[in-house]
N, CA and C atoms as a LAMMPS dump frame, in Angstrom:
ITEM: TIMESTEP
0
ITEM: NUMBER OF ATOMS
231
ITEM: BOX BOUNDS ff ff ff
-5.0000000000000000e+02 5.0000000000000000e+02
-5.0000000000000000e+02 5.0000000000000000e+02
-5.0000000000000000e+02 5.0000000000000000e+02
ITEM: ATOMS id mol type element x y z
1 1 1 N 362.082 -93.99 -216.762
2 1 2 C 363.301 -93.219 -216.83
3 1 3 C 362.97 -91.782 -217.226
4 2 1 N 362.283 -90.78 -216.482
5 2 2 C 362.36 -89.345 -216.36
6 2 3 C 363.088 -89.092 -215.552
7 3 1 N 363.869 -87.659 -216.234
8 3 2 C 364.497 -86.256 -215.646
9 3 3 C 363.789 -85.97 -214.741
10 4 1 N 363.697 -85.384 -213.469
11 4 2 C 362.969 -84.579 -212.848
12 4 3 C 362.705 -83.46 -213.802
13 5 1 N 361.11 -83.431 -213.226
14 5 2 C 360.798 -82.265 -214.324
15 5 3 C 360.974 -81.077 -213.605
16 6 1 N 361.909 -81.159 -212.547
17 6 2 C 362.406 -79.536 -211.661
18 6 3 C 363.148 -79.056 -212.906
19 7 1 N 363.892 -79.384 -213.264
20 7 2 C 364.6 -79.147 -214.125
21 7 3 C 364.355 -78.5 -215.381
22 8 1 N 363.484 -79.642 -216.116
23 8 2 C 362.973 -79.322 -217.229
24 8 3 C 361.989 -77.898 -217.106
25 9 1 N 361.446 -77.877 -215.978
26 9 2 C 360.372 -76.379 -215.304
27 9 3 C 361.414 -75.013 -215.023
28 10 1 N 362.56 -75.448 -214.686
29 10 2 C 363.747 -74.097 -214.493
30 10 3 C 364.136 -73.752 -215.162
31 11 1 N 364.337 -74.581 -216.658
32 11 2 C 364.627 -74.196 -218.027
33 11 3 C 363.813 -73.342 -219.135
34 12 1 N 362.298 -73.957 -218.489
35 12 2 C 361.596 -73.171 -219.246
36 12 3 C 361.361 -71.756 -218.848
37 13 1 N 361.572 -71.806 -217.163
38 13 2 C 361.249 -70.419 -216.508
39 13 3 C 361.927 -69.651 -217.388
40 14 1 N 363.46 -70.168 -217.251
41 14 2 C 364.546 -69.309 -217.24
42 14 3 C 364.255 -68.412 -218.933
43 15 1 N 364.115 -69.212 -219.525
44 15 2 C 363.884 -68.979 -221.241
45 15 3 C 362.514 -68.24 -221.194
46 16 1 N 361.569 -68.011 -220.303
47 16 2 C 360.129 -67.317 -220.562
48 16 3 C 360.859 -66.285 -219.613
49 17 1 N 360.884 -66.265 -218.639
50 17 2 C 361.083 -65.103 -217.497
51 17 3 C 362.309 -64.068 -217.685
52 18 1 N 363.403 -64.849 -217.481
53 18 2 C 364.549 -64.867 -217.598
54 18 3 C 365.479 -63.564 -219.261
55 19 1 N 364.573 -64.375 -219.838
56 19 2 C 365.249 -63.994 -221.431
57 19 3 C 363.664 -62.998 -221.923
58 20 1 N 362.479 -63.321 -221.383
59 20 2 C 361.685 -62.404 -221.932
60 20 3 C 361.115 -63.14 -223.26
61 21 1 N 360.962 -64.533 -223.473
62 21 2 C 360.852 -65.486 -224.39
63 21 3 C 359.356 -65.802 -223.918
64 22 1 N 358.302 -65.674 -224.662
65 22 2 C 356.831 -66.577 -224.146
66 22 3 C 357.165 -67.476 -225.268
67 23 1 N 356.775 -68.977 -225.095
68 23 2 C 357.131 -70.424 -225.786
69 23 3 C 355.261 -70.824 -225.573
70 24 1 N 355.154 -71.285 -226.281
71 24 2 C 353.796 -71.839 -226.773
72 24 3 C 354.068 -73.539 -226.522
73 25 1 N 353.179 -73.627 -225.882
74 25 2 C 352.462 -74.875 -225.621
75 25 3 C 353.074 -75.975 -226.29
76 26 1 N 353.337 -76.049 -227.363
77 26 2 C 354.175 -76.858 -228.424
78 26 3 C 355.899 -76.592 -228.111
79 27 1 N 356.087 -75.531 -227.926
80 27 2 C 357.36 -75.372 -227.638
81 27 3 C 357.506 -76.115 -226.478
82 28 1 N 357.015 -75.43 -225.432
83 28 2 C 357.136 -76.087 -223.806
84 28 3 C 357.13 -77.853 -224.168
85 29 1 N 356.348 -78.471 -225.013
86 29 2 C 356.614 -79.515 -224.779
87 29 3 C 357.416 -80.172 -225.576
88 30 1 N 357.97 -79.747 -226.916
89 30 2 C 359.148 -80.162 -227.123
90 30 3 C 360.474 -79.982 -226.714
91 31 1 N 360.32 -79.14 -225.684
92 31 2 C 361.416 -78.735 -224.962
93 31 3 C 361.614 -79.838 -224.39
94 32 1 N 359.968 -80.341 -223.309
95 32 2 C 360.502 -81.284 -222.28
96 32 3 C 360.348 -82.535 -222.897
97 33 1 N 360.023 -83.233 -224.371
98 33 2 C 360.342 -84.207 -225.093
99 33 3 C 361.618 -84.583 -225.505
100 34 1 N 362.335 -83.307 -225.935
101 34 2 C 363.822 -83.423 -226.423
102 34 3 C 364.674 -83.88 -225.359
103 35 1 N 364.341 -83.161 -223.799
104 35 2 C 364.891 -83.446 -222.602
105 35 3 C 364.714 -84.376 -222.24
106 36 1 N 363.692 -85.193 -222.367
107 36 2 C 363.595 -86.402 -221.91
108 36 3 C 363.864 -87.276 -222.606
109 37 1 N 364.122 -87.359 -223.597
110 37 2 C 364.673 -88.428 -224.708
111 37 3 C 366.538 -88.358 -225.111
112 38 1 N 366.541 -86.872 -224.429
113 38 2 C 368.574 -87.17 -224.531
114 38 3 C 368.747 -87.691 -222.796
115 39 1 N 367.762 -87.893 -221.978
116 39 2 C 368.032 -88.642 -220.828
117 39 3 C 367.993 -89.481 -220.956
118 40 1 N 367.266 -90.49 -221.393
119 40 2 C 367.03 -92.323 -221.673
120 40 3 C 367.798 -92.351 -222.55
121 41 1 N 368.643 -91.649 -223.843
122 41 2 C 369.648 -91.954 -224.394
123 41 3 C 371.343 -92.412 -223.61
124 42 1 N 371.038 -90.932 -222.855
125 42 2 C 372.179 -91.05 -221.465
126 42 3 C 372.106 -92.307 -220.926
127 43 1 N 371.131 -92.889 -220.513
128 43 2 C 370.896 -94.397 -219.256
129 43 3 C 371.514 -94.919 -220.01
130 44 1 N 370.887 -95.648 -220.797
131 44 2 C 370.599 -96.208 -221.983
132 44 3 C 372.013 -96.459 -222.628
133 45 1 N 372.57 -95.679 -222.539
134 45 2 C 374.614 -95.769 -222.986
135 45 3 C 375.215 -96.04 -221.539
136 46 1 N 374.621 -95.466 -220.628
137 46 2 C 375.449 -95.678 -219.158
138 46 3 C 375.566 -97.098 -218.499
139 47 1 N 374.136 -97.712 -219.191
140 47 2 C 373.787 -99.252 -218.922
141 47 3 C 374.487 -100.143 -219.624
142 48 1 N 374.921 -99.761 -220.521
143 48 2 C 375.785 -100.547 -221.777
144 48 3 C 376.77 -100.382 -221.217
145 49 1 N 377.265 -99.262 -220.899
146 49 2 C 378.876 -99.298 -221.129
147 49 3 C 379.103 -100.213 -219.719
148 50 1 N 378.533 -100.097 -218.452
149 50 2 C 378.196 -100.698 -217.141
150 50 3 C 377.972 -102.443 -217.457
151 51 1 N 377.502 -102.892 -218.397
152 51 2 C 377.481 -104.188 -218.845
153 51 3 C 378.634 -104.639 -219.632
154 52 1 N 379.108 -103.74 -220.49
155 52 2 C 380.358 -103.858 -221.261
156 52 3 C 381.812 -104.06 -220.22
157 53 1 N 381.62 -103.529 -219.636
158 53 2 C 382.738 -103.4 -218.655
159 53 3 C 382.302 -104.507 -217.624
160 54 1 N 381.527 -105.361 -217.356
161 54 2 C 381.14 -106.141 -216.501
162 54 3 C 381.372 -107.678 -217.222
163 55 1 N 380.976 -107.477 -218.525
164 55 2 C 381.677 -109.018 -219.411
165 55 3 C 382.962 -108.534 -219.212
166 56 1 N 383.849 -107.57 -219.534
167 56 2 C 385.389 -107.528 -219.618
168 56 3 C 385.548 -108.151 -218.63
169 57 1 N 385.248 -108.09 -217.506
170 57 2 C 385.456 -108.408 -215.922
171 57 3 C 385.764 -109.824 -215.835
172 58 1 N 384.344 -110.545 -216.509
173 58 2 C 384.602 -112.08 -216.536
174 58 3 C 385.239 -112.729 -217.041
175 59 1 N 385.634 -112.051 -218.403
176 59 2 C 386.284 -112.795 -219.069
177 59 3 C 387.87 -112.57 -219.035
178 60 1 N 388.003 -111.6 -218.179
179 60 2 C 389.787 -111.478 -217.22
180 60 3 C 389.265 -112.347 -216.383
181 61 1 N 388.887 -112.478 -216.073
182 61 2 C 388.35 -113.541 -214.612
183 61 3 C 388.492 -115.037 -215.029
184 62 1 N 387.76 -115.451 -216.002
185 62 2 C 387.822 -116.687 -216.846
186 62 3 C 389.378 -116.902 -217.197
187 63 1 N 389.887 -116.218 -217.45
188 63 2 C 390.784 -116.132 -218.365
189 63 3 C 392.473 -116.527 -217.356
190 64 1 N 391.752 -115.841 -216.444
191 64 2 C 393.376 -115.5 -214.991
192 64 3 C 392.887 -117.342 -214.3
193 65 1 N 391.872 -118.168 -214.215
194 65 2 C 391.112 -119.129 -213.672
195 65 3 C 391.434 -120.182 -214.564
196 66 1 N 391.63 -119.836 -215.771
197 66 2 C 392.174 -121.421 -216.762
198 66 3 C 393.456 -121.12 -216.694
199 67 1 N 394.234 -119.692 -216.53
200 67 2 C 395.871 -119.979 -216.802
201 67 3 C 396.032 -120.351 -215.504
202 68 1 N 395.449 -120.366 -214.461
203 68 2 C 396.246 -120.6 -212.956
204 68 3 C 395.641 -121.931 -213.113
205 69 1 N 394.884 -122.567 -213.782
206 69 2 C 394.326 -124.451 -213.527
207 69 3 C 395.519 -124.791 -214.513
208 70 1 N 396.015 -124.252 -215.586
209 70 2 C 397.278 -125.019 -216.834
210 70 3 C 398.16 -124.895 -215.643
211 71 1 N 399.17 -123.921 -214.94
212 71 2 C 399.846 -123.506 -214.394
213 71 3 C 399.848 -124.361 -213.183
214 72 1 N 398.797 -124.724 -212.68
215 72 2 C 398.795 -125.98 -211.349
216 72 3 C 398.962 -127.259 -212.242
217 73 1 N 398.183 -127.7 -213.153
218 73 2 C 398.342 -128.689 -214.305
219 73 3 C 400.318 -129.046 -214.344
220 74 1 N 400.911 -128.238 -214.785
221 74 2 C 401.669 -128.264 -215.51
222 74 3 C 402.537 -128.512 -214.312
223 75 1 N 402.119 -128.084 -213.084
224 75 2 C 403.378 -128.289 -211.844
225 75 3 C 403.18 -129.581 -211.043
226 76 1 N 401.965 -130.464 -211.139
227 76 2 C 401.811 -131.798 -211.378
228 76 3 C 402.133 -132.285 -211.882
229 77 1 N 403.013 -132.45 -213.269
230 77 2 C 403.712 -133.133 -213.787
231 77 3 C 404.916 -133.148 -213.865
């Protein structure tokens, strides 16, 4: 799970070239450490919430599947 590092490389341009900023070796790479670690945070919540919302699913599903079996149940008798 990496960012394209186009990205992370346009940011740094922009901040060395751009702004007139030279970043040291340590900088450059905590730049693209920080960037890459609030990305797998991003998945990482996007996957959850994508699973979270996928049990809700079943268990409306479960749920609409036993009241319509009581509901046939109940018109059998």
């Amino acid at each position: 799970m990496k960012i394209p590092s186009e990205f992370t490389n346009h940011l740094i341009h922009c901040i060395q070239e751009e702004h007139g900023i030279q970043l040291s070796n340590k900088a450059i790479m905590d730049i693209k450490n920080t960037i890459n670690g609030a990305y797998q945070v991003a998945v990482k919540g996007a996957i959850q919430k994508q699973k979270a919302a996928e049990n809700r699913y079943y268990e409306q599903k479960n749920m609409y599947e036993m009241l319509i079996d009581k509901i046939g149940g109940a018109l059998k008798h």
